[in-house]
PyMOL CGO cylinders between C-alpha atoms (Angstrom):
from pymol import cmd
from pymol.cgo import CYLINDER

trace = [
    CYLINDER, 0.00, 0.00, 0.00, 1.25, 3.31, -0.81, 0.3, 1, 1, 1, 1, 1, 1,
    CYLINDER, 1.25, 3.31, -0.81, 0.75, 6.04, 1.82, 0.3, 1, 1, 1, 1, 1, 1,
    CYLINDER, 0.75, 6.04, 1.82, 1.51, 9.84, 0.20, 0.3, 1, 1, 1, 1, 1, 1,
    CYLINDER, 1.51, 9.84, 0.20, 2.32, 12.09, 3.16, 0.3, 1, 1, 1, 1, 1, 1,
    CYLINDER, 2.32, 12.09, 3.16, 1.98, 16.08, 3.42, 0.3, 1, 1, 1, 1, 1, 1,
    CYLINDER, 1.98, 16.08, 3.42, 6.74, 15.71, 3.22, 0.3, 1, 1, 1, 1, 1, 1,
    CYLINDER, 6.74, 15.71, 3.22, 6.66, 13.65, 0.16, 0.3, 1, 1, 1, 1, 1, 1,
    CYLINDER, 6.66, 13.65, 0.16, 7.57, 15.74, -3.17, 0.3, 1, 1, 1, 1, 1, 1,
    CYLINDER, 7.57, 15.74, -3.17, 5.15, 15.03, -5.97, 0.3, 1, 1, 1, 1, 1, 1,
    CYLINDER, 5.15, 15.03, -5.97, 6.09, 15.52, -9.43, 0.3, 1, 1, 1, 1, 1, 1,
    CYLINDER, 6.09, 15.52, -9.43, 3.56, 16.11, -12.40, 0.3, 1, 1, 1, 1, 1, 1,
    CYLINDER, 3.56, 16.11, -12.40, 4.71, 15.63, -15.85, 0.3, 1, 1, 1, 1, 1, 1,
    CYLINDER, 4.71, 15.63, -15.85, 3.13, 18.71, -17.76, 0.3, 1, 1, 1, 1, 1, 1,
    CYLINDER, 3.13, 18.71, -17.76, 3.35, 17.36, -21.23, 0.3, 1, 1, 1, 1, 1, 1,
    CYLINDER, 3.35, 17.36, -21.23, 1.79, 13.94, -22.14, 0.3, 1, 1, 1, 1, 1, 1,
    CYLINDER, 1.79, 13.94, -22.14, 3.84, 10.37, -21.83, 0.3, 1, 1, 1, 1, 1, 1,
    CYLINDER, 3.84, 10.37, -21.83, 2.93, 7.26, -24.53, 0.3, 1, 1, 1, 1, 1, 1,
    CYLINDER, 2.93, 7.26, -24.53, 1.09, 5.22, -22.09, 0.3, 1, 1, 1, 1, 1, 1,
    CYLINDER, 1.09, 5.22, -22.09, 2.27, 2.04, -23.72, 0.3, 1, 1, 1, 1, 1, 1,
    CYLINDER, 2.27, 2.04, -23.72, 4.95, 2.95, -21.16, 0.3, 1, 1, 1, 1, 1, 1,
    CYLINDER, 4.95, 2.95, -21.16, 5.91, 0.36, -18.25, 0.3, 1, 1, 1, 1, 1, 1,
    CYLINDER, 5.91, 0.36, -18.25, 8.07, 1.48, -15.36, 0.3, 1, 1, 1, 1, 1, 1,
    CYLINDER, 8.07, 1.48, -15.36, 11.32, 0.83, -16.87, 0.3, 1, 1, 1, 1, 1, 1,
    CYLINDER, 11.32, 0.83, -16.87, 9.71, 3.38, -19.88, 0.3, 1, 1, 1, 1, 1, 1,
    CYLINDER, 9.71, 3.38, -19.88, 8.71, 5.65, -17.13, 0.3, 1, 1, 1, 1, 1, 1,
    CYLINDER, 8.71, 5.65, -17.13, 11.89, 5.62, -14.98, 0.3, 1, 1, 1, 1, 1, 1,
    CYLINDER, 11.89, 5.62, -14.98, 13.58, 6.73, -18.81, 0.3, 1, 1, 1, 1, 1, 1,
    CYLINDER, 13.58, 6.73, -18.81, 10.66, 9.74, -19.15, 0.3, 1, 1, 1, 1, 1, 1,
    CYLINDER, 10.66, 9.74, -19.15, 11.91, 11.11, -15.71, 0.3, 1, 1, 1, 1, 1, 1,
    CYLINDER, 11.91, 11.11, -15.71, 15.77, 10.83, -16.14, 0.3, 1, 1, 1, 1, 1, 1,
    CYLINDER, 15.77, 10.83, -16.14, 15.76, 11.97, -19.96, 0.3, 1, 1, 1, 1, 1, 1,
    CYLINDER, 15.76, 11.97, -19.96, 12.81, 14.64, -20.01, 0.3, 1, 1, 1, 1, 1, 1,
    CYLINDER, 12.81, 14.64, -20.01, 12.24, 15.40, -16.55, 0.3, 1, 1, 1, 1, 1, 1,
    CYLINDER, 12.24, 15.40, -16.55, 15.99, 15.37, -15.46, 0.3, 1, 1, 1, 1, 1, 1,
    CYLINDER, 15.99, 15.37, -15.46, 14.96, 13.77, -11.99, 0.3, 1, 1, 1, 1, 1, 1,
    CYLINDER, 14.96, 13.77, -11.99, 16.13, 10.49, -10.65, 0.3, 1, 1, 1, 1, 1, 1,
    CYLINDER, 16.13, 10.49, -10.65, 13.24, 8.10, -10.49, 0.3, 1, 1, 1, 1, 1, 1,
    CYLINDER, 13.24, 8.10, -10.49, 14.73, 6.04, -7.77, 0.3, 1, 1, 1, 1, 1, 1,
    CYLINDER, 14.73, 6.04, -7.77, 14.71, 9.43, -5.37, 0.3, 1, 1, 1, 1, 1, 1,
    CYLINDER, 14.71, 9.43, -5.37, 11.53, 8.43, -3.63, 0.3, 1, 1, 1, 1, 1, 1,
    CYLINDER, 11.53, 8.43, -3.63, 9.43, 11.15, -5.01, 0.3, 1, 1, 1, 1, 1, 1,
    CYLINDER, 9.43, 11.15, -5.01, 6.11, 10.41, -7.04, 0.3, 1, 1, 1, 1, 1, 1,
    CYLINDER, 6.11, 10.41, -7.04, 5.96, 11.30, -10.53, 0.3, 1, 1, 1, 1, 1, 1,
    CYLINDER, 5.96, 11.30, -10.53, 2.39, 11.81, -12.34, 0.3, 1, 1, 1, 1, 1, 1,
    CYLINDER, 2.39, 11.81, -12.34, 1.79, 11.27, -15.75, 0.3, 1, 1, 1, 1, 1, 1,
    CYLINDER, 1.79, 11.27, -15.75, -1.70, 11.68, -17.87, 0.3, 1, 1, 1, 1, 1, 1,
    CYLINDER, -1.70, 11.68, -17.87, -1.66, 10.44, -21.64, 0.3, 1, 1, 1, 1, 1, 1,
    CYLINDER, -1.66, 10.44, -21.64, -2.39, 12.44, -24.50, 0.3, 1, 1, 1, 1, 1, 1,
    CYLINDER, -2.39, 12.44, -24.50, -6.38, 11.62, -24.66, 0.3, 1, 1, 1, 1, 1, 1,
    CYLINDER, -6.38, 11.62, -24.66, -6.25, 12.81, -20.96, 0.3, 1, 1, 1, 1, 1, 1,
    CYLINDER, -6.25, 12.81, -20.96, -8.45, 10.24, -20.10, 0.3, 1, 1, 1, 1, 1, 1,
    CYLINDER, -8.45, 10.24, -20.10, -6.15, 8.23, -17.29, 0.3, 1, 1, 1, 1, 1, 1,
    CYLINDER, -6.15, 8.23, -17.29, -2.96, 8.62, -15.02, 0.3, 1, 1, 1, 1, 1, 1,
    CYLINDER, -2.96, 8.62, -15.02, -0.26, 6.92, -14.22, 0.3, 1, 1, 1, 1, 1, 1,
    CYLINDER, -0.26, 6.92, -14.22, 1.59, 7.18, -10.89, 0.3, 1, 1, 1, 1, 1, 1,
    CYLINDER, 1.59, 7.18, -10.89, 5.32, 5.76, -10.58, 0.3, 1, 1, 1, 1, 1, 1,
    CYLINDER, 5.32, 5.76, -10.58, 7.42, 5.98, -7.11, 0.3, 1, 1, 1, 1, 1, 1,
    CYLINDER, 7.42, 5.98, -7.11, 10.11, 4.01, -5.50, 0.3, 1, 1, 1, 1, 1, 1,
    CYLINDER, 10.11, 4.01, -5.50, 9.55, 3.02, -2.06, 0.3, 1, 1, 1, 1, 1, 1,
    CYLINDER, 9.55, 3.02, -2.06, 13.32, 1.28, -1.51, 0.3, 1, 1, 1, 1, 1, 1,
    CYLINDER, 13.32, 1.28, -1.51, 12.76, -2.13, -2.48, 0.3, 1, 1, 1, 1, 1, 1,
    CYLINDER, 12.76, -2.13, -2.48, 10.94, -1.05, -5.65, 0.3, 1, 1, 1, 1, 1, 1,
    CYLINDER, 10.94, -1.05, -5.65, 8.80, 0.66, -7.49, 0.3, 1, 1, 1, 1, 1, 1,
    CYLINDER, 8.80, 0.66, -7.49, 5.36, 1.18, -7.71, 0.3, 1, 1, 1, 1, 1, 1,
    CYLINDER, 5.36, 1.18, -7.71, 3.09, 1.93, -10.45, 0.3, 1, 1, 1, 1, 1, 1,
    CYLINDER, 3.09, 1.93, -10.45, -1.01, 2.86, -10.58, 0.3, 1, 1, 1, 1, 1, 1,
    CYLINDER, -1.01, 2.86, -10.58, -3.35, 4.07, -13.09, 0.3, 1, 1, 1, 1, 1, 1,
    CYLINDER, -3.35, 4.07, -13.09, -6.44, 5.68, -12.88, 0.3, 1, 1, 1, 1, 1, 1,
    CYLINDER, -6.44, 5.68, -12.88, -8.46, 5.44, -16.54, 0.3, 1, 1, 1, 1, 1, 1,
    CYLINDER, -8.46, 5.44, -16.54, -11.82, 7.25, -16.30, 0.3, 1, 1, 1, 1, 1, 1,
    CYLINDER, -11.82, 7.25, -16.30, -14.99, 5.52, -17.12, 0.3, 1, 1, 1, 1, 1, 1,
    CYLINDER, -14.99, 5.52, -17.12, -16.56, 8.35, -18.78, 0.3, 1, 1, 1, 1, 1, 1,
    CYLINDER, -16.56, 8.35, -18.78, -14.93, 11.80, -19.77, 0.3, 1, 1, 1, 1, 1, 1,
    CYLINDER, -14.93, 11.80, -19.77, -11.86, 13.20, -19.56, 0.3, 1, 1, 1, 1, 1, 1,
    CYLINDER, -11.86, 13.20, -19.56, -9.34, 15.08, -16.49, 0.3, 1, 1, 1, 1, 1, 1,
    CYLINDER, -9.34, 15.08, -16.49, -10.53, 19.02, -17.16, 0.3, 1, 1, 1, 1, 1, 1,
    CYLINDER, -10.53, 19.02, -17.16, -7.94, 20.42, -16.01, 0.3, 1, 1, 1, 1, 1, 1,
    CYLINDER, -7.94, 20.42, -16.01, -3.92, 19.71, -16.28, 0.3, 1, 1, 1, 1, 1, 1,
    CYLINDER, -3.92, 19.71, -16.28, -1.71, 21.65, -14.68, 0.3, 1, 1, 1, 1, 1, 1,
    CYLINDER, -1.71, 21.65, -14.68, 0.85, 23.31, -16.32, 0.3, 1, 1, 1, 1, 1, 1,
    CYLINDER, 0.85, 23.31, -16.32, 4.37, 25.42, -15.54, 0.3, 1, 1, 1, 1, 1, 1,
    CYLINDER, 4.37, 25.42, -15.54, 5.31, 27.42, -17.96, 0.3, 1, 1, 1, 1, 1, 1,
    CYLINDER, 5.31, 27.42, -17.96, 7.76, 25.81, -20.44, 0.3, 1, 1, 1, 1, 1, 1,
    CYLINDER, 7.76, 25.81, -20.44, 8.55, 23.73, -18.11, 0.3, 1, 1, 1, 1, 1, 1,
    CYLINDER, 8.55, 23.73, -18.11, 7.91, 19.91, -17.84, 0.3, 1, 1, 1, 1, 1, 1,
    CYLINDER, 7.91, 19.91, -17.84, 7.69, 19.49, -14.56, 0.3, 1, 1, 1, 1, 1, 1,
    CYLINDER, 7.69, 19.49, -14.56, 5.57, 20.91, -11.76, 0.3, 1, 1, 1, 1, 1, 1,
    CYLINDER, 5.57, 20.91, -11.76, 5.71, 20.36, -8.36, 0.3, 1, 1, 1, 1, 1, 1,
    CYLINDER, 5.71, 20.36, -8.36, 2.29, 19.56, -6.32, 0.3, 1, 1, 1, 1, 1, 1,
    CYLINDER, 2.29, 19.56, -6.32, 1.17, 19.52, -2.79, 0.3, 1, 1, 1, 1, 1, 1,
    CYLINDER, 1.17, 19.52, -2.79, -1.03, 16.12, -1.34, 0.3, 1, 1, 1, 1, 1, 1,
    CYLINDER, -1.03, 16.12, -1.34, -4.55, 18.18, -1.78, 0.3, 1, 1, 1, 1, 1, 1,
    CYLINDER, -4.55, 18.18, -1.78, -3.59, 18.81, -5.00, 0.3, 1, 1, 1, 1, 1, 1,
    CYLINDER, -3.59, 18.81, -5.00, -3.53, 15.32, -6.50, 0.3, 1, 1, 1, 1, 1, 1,
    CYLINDER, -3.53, 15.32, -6.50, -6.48, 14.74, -4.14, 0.3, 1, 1, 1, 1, 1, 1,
    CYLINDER, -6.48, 14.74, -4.14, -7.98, 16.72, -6.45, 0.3, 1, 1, 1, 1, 1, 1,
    CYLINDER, -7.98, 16.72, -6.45, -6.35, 15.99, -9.38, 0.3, 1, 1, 1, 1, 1, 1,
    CYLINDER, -6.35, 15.99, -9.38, -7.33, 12.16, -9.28, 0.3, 1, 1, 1, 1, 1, 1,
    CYLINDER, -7.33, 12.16, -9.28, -10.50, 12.68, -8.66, 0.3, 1, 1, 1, 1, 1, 1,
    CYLINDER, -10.50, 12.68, -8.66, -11.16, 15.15, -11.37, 0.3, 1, 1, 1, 1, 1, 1,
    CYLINDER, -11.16, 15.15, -11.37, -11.45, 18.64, -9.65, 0.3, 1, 1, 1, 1, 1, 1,
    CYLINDER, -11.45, 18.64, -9.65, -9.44, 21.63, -10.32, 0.3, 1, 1, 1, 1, 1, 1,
    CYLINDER, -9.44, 21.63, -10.32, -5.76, 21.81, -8.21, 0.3, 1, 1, 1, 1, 1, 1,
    CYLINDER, -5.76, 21.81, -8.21, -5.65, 25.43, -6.65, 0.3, 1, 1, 1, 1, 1, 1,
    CYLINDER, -5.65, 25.43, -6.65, -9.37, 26.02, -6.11, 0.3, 1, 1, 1, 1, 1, 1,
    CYLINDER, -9.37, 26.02, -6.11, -9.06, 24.69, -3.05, 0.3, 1, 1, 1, 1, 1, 1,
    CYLINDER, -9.06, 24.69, -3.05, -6.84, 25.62, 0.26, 0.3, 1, 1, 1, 1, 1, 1,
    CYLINDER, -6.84, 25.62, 0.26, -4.68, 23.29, 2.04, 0.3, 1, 1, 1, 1, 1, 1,
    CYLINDER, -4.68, 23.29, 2.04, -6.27, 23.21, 5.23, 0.3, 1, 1, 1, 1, 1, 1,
    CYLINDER, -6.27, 23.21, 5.23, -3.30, 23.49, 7.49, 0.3, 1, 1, 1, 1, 1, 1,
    CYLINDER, -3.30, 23.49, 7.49, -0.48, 26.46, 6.81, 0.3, 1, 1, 1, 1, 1, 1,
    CYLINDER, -0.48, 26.46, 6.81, 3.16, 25.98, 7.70, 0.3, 1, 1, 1, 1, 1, 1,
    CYLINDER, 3.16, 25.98, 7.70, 3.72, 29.00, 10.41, 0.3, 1, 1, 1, 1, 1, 1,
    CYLINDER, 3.72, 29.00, 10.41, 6.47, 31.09, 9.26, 0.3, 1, 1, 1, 1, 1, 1,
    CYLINDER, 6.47, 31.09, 9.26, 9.37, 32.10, 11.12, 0.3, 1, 1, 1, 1, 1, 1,
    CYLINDER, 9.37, 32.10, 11.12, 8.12, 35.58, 12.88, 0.3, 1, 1, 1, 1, 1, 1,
    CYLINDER, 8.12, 35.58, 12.88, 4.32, 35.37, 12.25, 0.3, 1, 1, 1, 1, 1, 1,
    CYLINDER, 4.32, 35.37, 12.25, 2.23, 34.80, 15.14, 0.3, 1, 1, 1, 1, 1, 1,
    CYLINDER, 2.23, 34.80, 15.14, 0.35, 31.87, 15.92, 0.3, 1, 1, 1, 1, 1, 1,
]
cmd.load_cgo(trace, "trace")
């Protein structure tokens, strides 16, 4: 079972992956295009190009992990992007959201991280 806690850095790929892809396929997407080591414990989100299902790879330390989420009907609305970038960084509520087809940043986290100086 894979537990994603509020620490763990999730990585969504921007642009589209061929989801013929396996994890060794995957693990080559993140090295080559998303210049991040796949074996770094973080999770890396993919969508295909008919944005119709997801693919999540991670490496827990004895291996990796991989899970897809195809919709039954429709499509994901909305895909993040970053620019020109292919690669953009996500916080847990986000890919709450994400996965089950809301929009990432319409929401608040609902916890803050108190900053050094700012009162409780």
């Amino acid at each position: 079972m894979i537990q994603v806690a509020p620490q763990m850095r999730i990585l969504l790929a921007v642009d589209p992956v061929d989801f013929r892809k396996g994890i060794d396929g995957l693990a080559g997407v993140c090295r080559n295009i998303l210049q991040s080591d796949p074996f770094s414990g973080h999770v890396f989100i993919f969508r295909n190009k008919k944005a119709t299902a997801i693919k999540v790879l991670m490496y827990d330390g004895q291996g990796f992990w991989l899970c897809q989420k195809r919709l039954s009907k429709g499509r994901f609305n909305v895909w993040p992007t970053n620019g020109r970038l292919h690669l953009r960084q996500l916080a847990v509520y986000e890919v709450q959201m994400l996965i089950w087809n809301g929009t990432p940043g319409k929401i608040a986290p609902l916890w803050k991280p108190i900053e050094p100086g700012q009162k409780k």
